[in-house]
N, C-alpha and C positions, 0 to 999 in steps of 0.2 A: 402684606405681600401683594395684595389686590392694586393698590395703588401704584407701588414701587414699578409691577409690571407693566401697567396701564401706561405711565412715564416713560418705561426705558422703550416701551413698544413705541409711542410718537414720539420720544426723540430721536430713534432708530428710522421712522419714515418721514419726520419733520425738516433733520436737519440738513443743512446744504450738503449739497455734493460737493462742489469746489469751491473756491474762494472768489473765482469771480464774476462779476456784478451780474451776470444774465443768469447765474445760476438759480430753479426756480425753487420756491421755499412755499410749503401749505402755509395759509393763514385763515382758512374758512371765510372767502371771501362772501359778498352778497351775489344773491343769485338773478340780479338784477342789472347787471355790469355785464353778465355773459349771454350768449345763445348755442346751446348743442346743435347738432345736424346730423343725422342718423343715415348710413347710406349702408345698403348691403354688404360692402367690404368694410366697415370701421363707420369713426364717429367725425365729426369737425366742433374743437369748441372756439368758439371766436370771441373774442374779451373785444364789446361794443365802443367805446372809445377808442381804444387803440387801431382796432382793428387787426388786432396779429391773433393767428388761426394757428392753433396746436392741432396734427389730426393721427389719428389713431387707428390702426390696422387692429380688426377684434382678431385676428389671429395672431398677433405679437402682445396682447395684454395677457399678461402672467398673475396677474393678480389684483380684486379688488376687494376692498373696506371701507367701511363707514368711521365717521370721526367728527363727536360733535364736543364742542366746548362753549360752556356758557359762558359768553362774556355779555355780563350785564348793562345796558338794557335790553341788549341784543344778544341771541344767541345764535349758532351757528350751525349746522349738519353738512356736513360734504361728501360725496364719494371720495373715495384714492383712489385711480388707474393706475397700475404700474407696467410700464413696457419698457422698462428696461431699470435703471440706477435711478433715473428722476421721476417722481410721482406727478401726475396731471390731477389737478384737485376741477370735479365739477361740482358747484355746489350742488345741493339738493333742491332747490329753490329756483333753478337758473330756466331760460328761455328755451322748451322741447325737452325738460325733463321726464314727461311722461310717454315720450317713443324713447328715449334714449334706455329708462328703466325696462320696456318694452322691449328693446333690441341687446340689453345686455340679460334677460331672462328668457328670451330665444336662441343668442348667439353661445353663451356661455355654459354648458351644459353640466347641471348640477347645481346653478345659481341658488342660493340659501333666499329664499322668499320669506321664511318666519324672521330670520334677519334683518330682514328689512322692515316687516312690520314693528317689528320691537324697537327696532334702533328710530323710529318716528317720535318717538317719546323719550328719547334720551338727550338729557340734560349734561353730561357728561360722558365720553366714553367712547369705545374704539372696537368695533367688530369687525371682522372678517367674514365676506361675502362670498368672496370663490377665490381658489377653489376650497371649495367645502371640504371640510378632517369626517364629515357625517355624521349624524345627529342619531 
């Protein structure tokens, strides 16, 4: 049942919203292609090539989780933002990670911080960070 869950949980937050082409899809990118930007109203993630800037109101995120999948030789950890239907995947790994972590364990009240320790070492698997059900 472990598993089963695990599955319908990310293809529940995986899969597309709609059918077309701009619609965005997690894939636990590298966290070397992006850079966060942390500003007292919300976050900016900018995807370094492109240059197109997602930005986020920390008062319209409704929900975040971790979600790491090993795809060998590389594995992956990402947060999930959710402010609305579409999930904003920052990886774990990406440019200003450690204010970004910083500003969603300030901004977000009740943020699950053993969560985060734990899911550091997960090779597989999907937690929820906030809001927190309470430990």
């Amino acid at each position: 049942v472990g598993g089963v869950g695990l599955a319908l949980v990310a293809y529940r937050v995986l899969r597309p919203v709609s059918s077309s082409a701009s619609a965005s899809r997690v894939v636990l990118r590298d966290g070397r292609d992006d850079r966060v930007e942390v500003t007292e109203e919300g976050f900016a993630l900018t995807q370094k090539t492109s240059g197109v800037v997602r930005t986020v109101a920390w008062k319209d995120v409704t929900y975040v989780a971790i979600m790491a999948i090993d795809n060998f030789p590389v594995g992956g950890i990402s947060f999930l933002i959710h402010e609305g239907a579409v999930p904003l995947e920052v990886p774990w790994d990406v440019e200003g990670s450690r204010e970004f972590l910083n500003a969603m364990q300030e901004k977000l009240p009740g943020f699950d911080n053993v969560a985060i320790v734990e899911s550091a070492s997960m090779l597989h698997g999907f937690r929820q960070v906030w809001p927190t059900s309470g430990r």
